[in-house]
FIDRENRO-632779 format. One record per residue (C-alpha): residue in one letter; x, y, z; residue number from 1. Coordinates in steps of 0.5 Angstrom, whole numbers, plus 500, padded with zeros to 3 digits. Example, Ala and Ser with C-alpha at 12.3 -4.5 7.8 and 13.67 -1.06 7.14 Angstrom:
# residues 2
A, 525, 491, 516, 1
S, 527, 498, 514, 2
# end
This chain:
# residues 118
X, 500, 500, 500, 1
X, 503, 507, 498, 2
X, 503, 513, 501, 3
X, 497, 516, 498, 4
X, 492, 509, 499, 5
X, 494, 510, 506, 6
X, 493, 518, 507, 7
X, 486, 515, 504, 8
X, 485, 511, 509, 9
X, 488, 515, 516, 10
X, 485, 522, 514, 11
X, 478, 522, 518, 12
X, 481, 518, 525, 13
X, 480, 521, 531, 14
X, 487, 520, 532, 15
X, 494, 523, 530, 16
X, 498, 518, 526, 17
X, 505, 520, 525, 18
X, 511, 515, 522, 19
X, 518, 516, 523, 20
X, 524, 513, 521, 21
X, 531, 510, 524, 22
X, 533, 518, 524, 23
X, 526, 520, 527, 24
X, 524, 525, 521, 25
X, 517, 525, 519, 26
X, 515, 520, 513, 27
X, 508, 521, 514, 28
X, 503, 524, 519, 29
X, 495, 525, 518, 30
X, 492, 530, 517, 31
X, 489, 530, 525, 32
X, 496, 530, 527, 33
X, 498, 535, 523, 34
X, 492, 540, 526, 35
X, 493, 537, 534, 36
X, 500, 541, 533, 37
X, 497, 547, 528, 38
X, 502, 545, 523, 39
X, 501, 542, 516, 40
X, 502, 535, 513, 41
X, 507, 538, 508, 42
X, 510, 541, 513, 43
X, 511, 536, 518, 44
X, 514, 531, 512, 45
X, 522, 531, 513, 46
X, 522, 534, 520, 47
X, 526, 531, 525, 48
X, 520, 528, 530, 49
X, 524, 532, 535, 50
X, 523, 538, 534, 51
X, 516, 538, 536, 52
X, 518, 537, 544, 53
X, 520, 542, 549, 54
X, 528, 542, 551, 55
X, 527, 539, 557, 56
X, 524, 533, 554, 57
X, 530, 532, 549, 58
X, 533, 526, 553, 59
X, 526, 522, 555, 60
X, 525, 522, 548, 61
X, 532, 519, 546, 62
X, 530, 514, 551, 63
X, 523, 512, 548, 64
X, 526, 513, 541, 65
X, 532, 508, 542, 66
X, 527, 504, 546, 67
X, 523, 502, 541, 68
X, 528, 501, 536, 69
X, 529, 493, 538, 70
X, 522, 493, 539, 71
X, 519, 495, 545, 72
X, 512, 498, 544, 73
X, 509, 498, 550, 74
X, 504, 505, 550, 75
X, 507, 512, 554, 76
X, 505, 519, 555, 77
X, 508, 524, 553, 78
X, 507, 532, 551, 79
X, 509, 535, 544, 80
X, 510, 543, 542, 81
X, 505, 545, 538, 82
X, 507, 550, 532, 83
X, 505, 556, 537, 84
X, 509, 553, 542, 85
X, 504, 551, 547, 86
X, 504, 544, 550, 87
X, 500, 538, 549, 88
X, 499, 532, 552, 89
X, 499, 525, 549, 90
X, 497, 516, 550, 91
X, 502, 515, 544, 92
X, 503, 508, 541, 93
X, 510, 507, 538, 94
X, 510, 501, 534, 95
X, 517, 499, 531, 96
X, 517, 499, 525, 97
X, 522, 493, 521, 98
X, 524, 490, 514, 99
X, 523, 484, 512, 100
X, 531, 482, 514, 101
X, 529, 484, 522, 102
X, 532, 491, 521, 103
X, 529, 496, 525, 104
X, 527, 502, 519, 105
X, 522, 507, 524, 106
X, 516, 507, 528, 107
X, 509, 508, 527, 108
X, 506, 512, 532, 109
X, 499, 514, 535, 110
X, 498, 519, 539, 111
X, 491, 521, 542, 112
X, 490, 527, 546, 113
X, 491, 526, 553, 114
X, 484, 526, 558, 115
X, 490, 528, 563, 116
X, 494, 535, 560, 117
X, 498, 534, 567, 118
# end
């Protein structure tokens, strides 16, 4: 499935779906990820996912990043910088993605807004 059939698919979900890869830029977000963080999709492709966080957050998103890498998948919370710069919490399912040798390639994401914005 390309891009474009997948776009197809994710464009009315109520949730942001983001798809990074082994650098943690933006292959794909959803048009509901793309509004959650008052960007554009056109805008996000190519971003480091990296730049949507707060400084002090840098490190705890290298860790998540490098944990999902051999495979972990377990849901976290997590708050992104949206464009105007205030902050947004979400229940994010970070899926690994790999080839079909095994080798890490990214990681789809699903990110739902947080009842709790704490």
């Amino acid at each position: 499935m390309g891009l474009k059939a997948l776009d197809a698919n994710m464009t009315n979900l109520a949730d942001g779906v983001w798809i990074i890869d082994t650098e943690a830029r933006t292959l794909y977000a959803n048009s509901t990820m793309a509004d959650i963080l008052g960007s554009s999709i056109a805008a996000l492709k190519g971003q480091h996912s990296f730049d949507y966080g707060f400084p002090e957050d840098a490190e705890a998103a290298q860790r998540l990043f490098e944990s999902k890498q051999p495979g972990e998948a377990a849901p976290f919370p997590f708050r992104l910088r949206r464009t105007d710069g205030s902050s947004i919490w979400f229940d994010v399912q970070g899926t690994p993605l790999s080839n079909a040798a095994g080798e890490f390639i990214g990681i789809v994401g699903t990110f739902s807004v947080s009842e709790d914005q704490s």
